[in-house]
Each structure stands twice: as structure tokens, then as C-alpha cells.
PDB file with one MODEL, atoms N, CA, C and O in Angstrom:
MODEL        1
ATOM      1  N   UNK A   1      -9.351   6.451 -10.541  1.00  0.00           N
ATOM      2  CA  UNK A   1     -10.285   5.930  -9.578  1.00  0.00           C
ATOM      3  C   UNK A   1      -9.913   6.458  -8.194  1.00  0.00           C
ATOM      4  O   UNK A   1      -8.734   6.756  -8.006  1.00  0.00           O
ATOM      5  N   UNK A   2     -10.648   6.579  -7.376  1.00  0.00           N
ATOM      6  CA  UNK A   2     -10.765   7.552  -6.276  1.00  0.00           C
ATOM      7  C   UNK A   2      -9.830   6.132  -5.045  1.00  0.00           C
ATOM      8  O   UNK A   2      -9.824   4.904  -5.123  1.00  0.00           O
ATOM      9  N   UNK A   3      -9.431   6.712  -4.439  1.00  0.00           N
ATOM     10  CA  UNK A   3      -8.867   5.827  -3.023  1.00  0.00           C
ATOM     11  C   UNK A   3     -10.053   5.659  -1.770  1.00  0.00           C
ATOM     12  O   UNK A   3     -10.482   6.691  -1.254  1.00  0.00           O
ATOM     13  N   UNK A   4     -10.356   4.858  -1.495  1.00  0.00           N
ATOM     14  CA  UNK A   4     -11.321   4.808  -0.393  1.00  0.00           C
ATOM     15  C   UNK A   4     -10.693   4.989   0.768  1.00  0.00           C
ATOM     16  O   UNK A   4      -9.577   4.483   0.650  1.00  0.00           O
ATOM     17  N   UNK A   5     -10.838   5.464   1.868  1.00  0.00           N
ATOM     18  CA  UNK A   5     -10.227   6.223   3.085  1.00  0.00           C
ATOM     19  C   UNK A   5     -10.272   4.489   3.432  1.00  0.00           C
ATOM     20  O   UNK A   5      -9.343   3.703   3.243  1.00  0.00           O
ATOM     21  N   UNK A   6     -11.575   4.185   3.964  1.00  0.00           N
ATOM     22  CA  UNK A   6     -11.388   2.622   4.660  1.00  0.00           C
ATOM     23  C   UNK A   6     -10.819   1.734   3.868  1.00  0.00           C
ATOM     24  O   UNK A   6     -10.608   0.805   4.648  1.00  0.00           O
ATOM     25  N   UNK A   7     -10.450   1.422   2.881  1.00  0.00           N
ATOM     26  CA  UNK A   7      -9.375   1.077   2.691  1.00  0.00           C
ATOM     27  C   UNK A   7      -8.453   1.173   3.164  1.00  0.00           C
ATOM     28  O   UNK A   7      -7.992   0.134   3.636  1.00  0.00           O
ATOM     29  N   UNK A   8      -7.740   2.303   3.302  1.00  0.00           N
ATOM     30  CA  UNK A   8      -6.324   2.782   3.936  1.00  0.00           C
ATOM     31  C   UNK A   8      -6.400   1.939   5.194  1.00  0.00           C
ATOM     32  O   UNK A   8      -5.499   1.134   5.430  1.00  0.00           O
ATOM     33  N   UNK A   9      -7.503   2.097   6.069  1.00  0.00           N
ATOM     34  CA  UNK A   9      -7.733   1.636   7.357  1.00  0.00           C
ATOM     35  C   UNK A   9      -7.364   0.088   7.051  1.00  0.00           C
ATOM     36  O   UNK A   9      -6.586  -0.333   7.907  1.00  0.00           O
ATOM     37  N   UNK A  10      -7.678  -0.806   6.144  1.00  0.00           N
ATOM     38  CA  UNK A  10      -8.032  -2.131   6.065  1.00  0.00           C
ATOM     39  C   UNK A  10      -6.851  -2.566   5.921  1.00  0.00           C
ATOM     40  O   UNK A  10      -6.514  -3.641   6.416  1.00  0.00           O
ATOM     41  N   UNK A  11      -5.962  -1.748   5.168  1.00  0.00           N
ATOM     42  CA  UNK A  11      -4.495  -1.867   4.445  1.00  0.00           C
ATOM     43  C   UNK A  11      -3.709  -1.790   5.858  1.00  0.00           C
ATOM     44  O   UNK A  11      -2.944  -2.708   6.154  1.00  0.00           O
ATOM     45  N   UNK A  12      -3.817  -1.176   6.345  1.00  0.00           N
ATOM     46  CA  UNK A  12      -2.844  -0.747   7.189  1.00  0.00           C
ATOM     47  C   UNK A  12      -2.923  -1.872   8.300  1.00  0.00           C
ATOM     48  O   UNK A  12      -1.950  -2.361   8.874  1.00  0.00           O
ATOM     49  N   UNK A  13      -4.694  -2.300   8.569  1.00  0.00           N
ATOM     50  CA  UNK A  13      -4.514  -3.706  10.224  1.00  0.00           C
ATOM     51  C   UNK A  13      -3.947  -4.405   9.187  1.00  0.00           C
ATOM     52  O   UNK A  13      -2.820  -4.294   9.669  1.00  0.00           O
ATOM     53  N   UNK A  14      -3.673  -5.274   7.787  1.00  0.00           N
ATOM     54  CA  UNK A  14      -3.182  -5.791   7.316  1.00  0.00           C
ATOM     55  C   UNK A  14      -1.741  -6.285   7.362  1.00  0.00           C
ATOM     56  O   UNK A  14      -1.153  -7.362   7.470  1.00  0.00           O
ATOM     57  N   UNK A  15      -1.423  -4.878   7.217  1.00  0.00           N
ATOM     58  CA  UNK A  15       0.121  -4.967   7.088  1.00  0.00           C
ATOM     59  C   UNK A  15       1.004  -5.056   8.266  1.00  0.00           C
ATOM     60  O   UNK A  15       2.205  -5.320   8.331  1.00  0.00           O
ATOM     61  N   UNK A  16      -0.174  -4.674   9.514  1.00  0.00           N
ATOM     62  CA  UNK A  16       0.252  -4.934  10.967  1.00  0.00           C
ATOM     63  C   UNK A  16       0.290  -6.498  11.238  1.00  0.00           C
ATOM     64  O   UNK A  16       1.204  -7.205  11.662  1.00  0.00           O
ATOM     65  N   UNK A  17      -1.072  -6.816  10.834  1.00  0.00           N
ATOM     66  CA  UNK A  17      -0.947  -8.276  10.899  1.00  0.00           C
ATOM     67  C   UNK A  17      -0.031  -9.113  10.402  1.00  0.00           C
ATOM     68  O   UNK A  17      -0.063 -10.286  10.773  1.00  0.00           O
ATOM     69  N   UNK A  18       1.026  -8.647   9.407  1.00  0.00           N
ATOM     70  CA  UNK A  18       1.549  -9.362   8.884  1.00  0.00           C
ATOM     71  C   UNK A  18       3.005  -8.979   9.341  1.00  0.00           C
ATOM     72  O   UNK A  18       3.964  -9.744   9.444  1.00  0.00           O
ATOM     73  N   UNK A  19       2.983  -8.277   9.471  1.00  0.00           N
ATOM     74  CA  UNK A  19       4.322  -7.765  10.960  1.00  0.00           C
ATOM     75  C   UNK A  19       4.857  -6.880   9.770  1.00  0.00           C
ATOM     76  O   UNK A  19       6.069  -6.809   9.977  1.00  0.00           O
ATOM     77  N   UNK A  20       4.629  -6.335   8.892  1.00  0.00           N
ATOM     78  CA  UNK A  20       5.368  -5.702   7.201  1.00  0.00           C
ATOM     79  C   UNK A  20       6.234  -4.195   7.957  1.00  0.00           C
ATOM     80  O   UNK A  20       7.415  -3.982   7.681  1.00  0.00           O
ATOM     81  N   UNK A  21       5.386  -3.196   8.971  1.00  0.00           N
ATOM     82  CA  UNK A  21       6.365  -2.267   9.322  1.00  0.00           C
ATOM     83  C   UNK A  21       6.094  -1.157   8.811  1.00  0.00           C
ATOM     84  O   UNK A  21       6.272  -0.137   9.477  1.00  0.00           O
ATOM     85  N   UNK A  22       5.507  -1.084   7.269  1.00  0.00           N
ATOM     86  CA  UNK A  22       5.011  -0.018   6.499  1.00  0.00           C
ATOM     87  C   UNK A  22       3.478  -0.021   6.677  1.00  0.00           C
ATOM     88  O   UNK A  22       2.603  -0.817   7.016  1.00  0.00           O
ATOM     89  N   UNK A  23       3.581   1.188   6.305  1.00  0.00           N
ATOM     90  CA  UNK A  23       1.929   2.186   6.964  1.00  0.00           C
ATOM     91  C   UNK A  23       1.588   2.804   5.700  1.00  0.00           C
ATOM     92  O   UNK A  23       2.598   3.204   5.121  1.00  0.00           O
ATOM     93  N   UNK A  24       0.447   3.032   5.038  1.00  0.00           N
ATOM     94  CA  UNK A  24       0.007   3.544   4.037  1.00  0.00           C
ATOM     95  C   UNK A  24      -0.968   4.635   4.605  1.00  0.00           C
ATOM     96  O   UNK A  24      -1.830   4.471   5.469  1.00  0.00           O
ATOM     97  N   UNK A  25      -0.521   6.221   3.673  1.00  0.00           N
ATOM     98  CA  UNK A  25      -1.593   7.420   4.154  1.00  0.00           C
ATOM     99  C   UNK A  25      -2.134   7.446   3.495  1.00  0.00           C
ATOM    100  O   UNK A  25      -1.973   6.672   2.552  1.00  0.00           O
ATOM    101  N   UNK A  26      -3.422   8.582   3.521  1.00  0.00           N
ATOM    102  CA  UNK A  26      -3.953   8.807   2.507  1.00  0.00           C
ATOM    103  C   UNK A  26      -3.499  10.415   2.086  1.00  0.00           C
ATOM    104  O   UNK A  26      -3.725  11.368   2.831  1.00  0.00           O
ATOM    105  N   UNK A  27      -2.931  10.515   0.972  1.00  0.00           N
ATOM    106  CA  UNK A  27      -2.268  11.886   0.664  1.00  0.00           C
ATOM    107  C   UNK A  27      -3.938  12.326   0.057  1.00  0.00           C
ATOM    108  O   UNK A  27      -4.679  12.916   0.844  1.00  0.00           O
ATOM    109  N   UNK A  28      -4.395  12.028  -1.230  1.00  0.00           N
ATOM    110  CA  UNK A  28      -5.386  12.632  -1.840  1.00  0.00           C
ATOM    111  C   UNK A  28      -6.562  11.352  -2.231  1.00  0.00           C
ATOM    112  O   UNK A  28      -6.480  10.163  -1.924  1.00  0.00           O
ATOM    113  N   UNK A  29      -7.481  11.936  -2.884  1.00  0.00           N
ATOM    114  CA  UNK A  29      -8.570  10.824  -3.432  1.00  0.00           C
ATOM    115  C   UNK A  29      -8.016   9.902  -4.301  1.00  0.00           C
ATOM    116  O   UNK A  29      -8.423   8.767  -4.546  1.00  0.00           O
ATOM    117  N   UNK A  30      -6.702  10.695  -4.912  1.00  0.00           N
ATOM    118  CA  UNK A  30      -6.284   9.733  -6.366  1.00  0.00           C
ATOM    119  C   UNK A  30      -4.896   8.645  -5.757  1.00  0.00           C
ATOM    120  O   UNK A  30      -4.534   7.586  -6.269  1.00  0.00           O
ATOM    121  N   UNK A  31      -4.546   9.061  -5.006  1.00  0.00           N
ATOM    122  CA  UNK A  31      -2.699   9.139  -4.375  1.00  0.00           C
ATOM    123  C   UNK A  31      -2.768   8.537  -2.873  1.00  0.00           C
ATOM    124  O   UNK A  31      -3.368   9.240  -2.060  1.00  0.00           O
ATOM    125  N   UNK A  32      -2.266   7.414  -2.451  1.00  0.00           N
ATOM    126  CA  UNK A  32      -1.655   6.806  -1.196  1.00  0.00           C
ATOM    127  C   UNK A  32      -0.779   6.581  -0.957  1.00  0.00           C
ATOM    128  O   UNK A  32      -0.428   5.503  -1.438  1.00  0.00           O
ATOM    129  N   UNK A  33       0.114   7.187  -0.226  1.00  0.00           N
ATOM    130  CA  UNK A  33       1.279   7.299   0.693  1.00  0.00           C
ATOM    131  C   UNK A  33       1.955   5.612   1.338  1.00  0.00           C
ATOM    132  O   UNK A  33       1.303   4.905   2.106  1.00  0.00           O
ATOM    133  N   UNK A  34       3.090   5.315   0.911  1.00  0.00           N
ATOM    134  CA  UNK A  34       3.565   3.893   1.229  1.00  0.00           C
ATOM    135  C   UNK A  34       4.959   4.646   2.525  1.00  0.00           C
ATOM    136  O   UNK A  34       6.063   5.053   2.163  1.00  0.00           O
ATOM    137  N   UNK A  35       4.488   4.633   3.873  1.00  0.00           N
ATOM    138  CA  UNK A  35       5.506   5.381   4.357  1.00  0.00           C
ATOM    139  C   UNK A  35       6.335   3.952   4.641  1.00  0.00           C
ATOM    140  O   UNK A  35       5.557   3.012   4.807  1.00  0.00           O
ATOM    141  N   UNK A  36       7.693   3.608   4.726  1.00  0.00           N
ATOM    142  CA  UNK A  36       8.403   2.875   5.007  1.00  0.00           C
ATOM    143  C   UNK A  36       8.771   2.550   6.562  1.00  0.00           C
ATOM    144  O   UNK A  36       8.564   3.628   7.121  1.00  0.00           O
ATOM    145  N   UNK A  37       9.215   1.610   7.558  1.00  0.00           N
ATOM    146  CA  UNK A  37       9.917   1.826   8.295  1.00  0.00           C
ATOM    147  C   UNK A  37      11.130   2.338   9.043  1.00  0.00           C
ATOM    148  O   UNK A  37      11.896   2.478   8.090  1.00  0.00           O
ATOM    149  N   UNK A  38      11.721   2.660   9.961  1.00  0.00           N
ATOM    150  CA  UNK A  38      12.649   3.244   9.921  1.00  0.00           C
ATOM    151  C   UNK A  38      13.904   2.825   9.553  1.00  0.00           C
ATOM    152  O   UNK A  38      13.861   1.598   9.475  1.00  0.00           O
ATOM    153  N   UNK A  39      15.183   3.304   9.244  1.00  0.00           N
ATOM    154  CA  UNK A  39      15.867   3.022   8.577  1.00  0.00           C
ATOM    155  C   UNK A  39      16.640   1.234   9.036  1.00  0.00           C
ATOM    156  O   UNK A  39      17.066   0.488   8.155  1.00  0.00           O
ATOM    157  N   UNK A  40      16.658   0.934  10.260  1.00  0.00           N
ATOM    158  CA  UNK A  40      16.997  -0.255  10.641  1.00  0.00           C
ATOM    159  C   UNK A  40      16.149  -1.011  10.277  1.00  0.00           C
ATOM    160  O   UNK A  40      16.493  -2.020  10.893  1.00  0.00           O
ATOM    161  N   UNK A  41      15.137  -1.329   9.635  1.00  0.00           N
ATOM    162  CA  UNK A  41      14.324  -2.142   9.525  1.00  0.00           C
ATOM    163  C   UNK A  41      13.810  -2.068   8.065  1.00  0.00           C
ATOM    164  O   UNK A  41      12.731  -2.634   7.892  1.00  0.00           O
ATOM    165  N   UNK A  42      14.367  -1.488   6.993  1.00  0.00           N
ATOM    166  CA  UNK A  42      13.711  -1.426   5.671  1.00  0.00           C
ATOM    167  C   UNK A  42      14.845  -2.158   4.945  1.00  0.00           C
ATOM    168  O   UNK A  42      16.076  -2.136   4.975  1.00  0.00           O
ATOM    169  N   UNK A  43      13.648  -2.982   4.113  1.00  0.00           N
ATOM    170  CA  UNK A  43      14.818  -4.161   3.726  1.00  0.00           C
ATOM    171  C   UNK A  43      14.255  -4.409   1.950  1.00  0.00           C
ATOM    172  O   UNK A  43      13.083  -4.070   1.787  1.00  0.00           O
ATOM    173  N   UNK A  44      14.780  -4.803   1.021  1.00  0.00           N
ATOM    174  CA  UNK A  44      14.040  -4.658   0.121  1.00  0.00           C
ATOM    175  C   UNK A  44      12.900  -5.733  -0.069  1.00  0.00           C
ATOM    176  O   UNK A  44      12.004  -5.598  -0.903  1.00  0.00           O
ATOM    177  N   UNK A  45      13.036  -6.994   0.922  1.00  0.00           N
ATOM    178  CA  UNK A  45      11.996  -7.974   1.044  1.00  0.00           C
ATOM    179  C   UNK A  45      10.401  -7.724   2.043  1.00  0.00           C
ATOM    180  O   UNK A  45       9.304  -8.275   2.133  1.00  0.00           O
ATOM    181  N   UNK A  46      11.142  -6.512   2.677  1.00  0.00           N
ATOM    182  CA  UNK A  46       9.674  -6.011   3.396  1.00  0.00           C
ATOM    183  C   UNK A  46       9.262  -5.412   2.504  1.00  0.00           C
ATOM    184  O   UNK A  46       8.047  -5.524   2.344  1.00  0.00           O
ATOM    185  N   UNK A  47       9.881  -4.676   1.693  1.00  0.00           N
ATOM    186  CA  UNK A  47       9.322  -3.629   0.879  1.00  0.00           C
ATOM    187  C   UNK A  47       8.426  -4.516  -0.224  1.00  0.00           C
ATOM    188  O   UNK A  47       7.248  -4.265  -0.476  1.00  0.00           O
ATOM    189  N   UNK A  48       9.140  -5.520  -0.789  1.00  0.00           N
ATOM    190  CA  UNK A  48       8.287  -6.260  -1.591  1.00  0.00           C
ATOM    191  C   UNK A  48       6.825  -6.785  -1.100  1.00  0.00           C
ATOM    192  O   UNK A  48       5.746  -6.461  -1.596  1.00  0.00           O
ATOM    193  N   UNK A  49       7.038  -7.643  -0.044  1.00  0.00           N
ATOM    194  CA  UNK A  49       6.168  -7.799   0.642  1.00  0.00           C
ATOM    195  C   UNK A  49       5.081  -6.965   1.023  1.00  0.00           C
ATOM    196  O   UNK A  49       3.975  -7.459   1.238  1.00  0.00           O
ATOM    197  N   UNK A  50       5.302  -5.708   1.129  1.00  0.00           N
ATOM    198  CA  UNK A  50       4.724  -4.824   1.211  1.00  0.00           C
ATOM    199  C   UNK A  50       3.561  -4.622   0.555  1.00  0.00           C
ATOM    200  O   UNK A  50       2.379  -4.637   0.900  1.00  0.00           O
ATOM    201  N   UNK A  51       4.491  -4.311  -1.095  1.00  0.00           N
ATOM    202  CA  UNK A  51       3.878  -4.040  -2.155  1.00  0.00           C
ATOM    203  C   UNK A  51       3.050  -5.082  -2.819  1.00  0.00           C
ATOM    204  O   UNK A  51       2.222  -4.789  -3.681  1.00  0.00           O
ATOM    205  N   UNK A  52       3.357  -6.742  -2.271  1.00  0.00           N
ATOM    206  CA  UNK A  52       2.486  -7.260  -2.857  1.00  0.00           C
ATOM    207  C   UNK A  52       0.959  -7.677  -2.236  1.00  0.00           C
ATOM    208  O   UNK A  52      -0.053  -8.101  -2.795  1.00  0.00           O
ATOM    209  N   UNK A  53       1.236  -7.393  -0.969  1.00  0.00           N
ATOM    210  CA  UNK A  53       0.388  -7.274  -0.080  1.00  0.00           C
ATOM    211  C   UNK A  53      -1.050  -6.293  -0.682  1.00  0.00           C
ATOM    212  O   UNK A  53      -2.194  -6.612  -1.007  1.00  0.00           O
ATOM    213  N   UNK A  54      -0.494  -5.313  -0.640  1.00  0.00           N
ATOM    214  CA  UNK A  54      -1.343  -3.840  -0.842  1.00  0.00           C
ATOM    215  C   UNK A  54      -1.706  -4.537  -2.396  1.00  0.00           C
ATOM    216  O   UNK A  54      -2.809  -5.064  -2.250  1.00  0.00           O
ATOM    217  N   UNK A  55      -1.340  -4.703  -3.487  1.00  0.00           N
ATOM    218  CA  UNK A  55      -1.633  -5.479  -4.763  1.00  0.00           C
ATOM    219  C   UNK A  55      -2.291  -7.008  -4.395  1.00  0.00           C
ATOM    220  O   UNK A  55      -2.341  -7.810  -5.328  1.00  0.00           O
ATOM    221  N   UNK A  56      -2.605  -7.273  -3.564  1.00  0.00           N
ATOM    222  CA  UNK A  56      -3.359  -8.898  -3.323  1.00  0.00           C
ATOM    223  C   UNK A  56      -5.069  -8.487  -2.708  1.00  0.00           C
ATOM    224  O   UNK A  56      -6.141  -9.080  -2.827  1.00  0.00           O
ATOM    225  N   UNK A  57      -4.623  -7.028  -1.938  1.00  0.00           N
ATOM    226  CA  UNK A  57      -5.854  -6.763  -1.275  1.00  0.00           C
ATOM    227  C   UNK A  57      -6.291  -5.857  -2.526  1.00  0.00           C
ATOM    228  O   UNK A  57      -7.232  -6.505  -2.986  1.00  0.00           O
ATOM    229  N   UNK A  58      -6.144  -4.793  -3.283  1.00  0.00           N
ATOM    230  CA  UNK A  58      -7.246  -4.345  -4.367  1.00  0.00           C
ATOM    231  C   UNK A  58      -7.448  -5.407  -5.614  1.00  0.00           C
ATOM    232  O   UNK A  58      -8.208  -5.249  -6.570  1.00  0.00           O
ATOM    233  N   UNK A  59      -6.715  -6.347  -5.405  1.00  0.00           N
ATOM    234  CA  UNK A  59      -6.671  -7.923  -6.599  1.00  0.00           C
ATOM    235  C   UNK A  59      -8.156  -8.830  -6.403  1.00  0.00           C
ATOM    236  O   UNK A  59      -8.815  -9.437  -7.248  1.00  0.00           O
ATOM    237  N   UNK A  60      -8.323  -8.691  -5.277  1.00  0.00           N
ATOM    238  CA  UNK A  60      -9.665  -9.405  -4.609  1.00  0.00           C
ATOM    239  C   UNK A  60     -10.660  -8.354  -4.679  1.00  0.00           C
ATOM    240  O   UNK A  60     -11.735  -8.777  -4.253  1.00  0.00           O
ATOM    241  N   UNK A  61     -10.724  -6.870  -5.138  1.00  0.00           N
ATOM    242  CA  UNK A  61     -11.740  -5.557  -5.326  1.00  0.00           C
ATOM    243  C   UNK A  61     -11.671  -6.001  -6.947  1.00  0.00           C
ATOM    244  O   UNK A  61     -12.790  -5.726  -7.382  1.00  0.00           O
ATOM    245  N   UNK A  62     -11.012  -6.459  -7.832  1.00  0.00           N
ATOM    246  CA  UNK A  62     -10.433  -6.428  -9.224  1.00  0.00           C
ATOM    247  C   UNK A  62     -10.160  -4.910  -9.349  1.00  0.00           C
ATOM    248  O   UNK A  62     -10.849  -4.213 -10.094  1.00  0.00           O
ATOM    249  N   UNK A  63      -9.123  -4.397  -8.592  1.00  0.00           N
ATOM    250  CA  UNK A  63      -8.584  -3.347  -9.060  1.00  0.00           C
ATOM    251  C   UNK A  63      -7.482  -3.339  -9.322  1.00  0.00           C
ATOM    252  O   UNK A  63      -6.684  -3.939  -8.602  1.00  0.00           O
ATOM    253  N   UNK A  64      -7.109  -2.711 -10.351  1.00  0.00           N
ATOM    254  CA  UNK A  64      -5.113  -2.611 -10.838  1.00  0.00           C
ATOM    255  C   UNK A  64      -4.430  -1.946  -9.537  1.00  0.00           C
ATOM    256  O   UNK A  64      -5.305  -1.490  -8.802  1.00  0.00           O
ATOM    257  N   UNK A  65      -3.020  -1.739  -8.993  1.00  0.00           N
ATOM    258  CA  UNK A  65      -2.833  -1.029  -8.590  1.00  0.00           C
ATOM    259  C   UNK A  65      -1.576  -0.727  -9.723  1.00  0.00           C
ATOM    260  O   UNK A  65      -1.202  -1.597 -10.509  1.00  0.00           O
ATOM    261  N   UNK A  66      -1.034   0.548  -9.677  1.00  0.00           N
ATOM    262  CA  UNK A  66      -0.131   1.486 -10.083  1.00  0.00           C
ATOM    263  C   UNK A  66       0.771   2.102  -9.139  1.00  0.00           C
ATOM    264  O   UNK A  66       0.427   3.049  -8.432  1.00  0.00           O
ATOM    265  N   UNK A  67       2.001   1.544  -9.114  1.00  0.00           N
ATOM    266  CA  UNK A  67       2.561   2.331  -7.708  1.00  0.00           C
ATOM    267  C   UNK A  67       4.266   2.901  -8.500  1.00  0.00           C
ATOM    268  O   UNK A  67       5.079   2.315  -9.216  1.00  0.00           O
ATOM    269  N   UNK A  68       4.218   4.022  -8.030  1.00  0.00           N
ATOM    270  CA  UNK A  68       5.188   4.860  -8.779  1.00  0.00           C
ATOM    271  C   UNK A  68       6.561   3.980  -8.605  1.00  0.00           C
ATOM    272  O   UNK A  68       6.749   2.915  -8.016  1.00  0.00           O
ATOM    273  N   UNK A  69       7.622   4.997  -9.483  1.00  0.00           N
ATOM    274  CA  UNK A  69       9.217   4.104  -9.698  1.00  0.00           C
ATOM    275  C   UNK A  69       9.551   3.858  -8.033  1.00  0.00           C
ATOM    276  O   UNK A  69       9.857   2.780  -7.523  1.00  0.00           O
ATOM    277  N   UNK A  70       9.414   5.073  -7.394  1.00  0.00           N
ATOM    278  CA  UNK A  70      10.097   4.401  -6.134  1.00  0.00           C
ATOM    279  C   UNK A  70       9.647   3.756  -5.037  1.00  0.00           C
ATOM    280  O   UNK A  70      10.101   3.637  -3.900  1.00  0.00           O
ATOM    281  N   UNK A  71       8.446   3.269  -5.702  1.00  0.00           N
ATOM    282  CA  UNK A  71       7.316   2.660  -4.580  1.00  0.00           C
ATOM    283  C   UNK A  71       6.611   3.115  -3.359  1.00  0.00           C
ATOM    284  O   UNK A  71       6.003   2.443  -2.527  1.00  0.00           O
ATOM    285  N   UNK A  72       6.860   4.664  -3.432  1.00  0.00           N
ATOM    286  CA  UNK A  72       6.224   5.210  -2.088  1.00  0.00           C
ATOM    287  C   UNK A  72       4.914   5.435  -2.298  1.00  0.00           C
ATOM    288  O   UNK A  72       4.269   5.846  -1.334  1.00  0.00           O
ATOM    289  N   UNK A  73       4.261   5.235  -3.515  1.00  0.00           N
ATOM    290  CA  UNK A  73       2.996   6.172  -3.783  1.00  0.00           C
ATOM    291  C   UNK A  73       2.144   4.980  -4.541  1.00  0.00           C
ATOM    292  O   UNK A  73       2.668   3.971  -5.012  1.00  0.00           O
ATOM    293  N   UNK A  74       1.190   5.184  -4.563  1.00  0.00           N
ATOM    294  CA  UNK A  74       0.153   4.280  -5.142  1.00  0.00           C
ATOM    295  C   UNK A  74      -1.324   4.791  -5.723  1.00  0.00           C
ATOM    296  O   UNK A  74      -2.162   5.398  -5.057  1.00  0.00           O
ATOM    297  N   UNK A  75      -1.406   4.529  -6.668  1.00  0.00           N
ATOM    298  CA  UNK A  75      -3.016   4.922  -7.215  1.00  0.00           C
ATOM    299  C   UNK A  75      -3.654   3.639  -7.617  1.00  0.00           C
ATOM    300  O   UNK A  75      -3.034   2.576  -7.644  1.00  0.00           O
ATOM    301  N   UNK A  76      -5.006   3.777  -7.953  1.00  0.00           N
ATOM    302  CA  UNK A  76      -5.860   2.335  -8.237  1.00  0.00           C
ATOM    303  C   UNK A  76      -6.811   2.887  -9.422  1.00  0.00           C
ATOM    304  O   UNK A  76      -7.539   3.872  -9.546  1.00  0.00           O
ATOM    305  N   UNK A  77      -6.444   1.744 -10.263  1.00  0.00           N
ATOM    306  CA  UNK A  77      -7.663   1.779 -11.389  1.00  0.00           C
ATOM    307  C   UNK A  77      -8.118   0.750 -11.763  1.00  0.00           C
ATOM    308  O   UNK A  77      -7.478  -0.200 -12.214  1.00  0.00           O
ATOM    309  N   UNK A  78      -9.940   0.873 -11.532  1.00  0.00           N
ATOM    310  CA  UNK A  78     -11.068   0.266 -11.405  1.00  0.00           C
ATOM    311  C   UNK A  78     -11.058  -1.087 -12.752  1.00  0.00           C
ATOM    312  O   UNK A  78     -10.775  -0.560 -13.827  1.00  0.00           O
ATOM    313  N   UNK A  79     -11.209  -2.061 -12.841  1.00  0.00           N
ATOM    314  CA  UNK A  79     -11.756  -2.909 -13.830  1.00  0.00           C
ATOM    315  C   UNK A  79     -13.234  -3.301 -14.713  1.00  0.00           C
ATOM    316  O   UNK A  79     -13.229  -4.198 -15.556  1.00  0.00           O
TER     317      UNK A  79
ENDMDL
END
């Protein structure tokens, strides 16, 4: 399933709003970029947070998300 650009946009005031630190790109149509904060500030509870964040907002689209072993990357498939 394709990544919607505004998404990325929606994800990202999100994660500002929530003070999280991580920024999501858009690498390709299939593939989104989980860039982390800098090294003083990456913790594995932001990171969670992060990730469940970005999984709560395509949860309310009913979309799966899929996010690789080391959590930087993310794809979505449709229900």
C-alpha cells in the first residue's frame, strides 16, 4: 500500500505535539523514514512511544503498520 505524503505531514505535527523528538520522511511510496533524535535524547521509551504513536494514527485509517527490525523504517498495509 502506497504511503500518503500528508500523512507524513500529519505524523510528524503529531509527534511534535507530543514532544516524541522523532520526525518521519518520506523515502518512497512504499517506505517511511523514522529519523530518531539526537543522540542525547534517544531513549528506548521515546522510541516506543514513537512507534506506537505512528501505529495508533494508521489504527484509526484501519491500516497495519509494518516497521522493520530496527525500527527506522515503516510500510502500511491496507485492511
Amino acid at each position: 500500500m502506497d504511503i500518503n505524503y500528508g500523512d507524513i505531514i500529519v505524523l510528524n505535527s503529531e509527534l511534535k505535539r507530543k514532544n516524541l523528538r522523532y520526525h518521519v520522511s518520506y523515502k518512497n511510496e512504499k517506505t517511511a523514514c523514522i529519523e530518531p533524535p539526537g543522540e542525547c535524547c534517544q531513549t528506548e521509551e521515546l522510541k516506543e512511544k514513537t512507534l506506537e504513536c505512528i501505529q495508533d494514527y494508521y489504527r484509526k485509517k484501519n491500516i497495519t503498520v509494518h516497521f522493520t527490525e530496527d525500527g527506522l523504517y515503516f510500510s502500511c498495509e491496507g485492511s
